[in-house]
matplotlib code that plots the C-alpha trace (Angstrom):
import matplotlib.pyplot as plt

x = [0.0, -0.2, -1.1, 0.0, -2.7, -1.9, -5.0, -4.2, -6.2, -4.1, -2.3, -0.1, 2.8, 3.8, 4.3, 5.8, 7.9, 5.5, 8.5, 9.8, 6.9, 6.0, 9.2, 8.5, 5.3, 6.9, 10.1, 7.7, 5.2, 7.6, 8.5, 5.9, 5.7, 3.8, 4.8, 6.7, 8.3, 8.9, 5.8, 4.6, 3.8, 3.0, 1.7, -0.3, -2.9, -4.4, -7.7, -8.6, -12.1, -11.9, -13.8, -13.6, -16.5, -17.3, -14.2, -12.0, -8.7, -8.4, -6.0, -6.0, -3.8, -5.4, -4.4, -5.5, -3.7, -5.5, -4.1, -5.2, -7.3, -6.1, -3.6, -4.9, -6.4, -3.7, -1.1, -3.8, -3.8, 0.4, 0.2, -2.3, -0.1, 3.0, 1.7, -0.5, 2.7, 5.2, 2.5, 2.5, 6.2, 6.5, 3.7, 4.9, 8.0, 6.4, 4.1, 1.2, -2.2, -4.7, -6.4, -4.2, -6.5, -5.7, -7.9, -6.8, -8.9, -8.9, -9.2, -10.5, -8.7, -11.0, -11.2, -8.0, -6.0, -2.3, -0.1, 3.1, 3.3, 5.9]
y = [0.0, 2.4, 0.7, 2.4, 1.0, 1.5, -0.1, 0.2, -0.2, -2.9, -0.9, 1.2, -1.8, -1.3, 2.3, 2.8, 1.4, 0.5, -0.4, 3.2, 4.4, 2.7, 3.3, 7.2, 7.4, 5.1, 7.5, 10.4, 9.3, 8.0, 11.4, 12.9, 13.2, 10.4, 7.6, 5.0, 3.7, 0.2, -0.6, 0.9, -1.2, -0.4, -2.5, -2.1, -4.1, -4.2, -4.2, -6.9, -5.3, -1.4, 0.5, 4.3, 6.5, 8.4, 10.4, 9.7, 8.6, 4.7, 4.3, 4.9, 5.2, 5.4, 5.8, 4.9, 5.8, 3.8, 4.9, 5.1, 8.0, 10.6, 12.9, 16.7, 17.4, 19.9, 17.0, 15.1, 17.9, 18.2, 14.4, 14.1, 17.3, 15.8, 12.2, 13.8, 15.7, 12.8, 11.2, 13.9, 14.6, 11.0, 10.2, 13.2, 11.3, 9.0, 8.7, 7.6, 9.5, 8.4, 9.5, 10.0, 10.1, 9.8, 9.6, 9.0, 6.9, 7.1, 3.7, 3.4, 2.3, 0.1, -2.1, -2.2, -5.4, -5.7, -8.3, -10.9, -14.3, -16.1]
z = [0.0, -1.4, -5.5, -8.4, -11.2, -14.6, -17.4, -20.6, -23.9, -26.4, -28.7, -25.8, -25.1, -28.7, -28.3, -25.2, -22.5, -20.0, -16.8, -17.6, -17.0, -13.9, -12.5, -13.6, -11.8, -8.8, -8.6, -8.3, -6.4, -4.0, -3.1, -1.6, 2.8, 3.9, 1.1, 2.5, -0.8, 0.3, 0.9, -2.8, -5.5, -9.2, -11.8, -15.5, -16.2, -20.0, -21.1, -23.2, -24.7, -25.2, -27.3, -27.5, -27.7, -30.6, -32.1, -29.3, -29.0, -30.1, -26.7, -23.7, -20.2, -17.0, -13.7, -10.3, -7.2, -4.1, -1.2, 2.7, 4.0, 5.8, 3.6, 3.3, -0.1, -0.5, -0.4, -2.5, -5.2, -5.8, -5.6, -9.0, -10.2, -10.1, -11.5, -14.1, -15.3, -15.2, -17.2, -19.9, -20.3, -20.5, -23.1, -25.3, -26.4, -27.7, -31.2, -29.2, -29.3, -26.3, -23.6, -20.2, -17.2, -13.5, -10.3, -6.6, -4.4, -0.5, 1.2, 4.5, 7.1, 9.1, 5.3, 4.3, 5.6, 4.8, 5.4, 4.5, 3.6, 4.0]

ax = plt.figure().add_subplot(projection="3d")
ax.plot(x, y, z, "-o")
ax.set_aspect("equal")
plt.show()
């Protein structure tokens, strides 16, 4: 905890380097008062079945930070910033054209169980 959650429509692995990224958004994100690095983890997951609405990009990269309750929404706010904008600069080097969205989700506490096996 906290999750880094990358989905991704089919066509984005052959357009950009997917572990840079993550370790991009995990560098970042990583840096921010309250984030405990070790215990981040972030992963991309594609989406089998997409199919954009009408006139809209034909991929898609979107990103969902779960993470526990608690932080202010000002620390909330640079955290999106920051990720939105290693997103962007990141994405910009490449050829792709998609749709780059990002949304953080509180968790609450009394729900969240966390743990290590073996």
């Amino acid at each position: 905890m906290p999750h880094l959650q990358i989905d991704y429509s089919p066509g984005v692995p052959q357009q950009i380097d997917l572990q840079a990224f993550l370790k991009e958004l995990c560098e970042e994100f990583s840096s921010y008062e309250s984030v405990e690095p070790k215990a981040l983890k972030c992963y991309a997951r594609p989406a089998s079945h997409y199919q954009p609405g009408l006139g809209a990009p034909e991929d898609f990269i979107h990103l969902t930070v779960c993470l526990l309750e608690g932080r202010s929404a000002s620390l909330l706010g640079q955290m999106s910033q920051g990720l939105y904008s290693v997103g962007q600069n990141h994405l910009k080097t490449s050829s792709l054209r998609c749709s780059w969205t990002l949304e953080i989700r509180q968790m609450s506490l009394p729900t969240y169980q966390k743990g290590t096996i073996g």
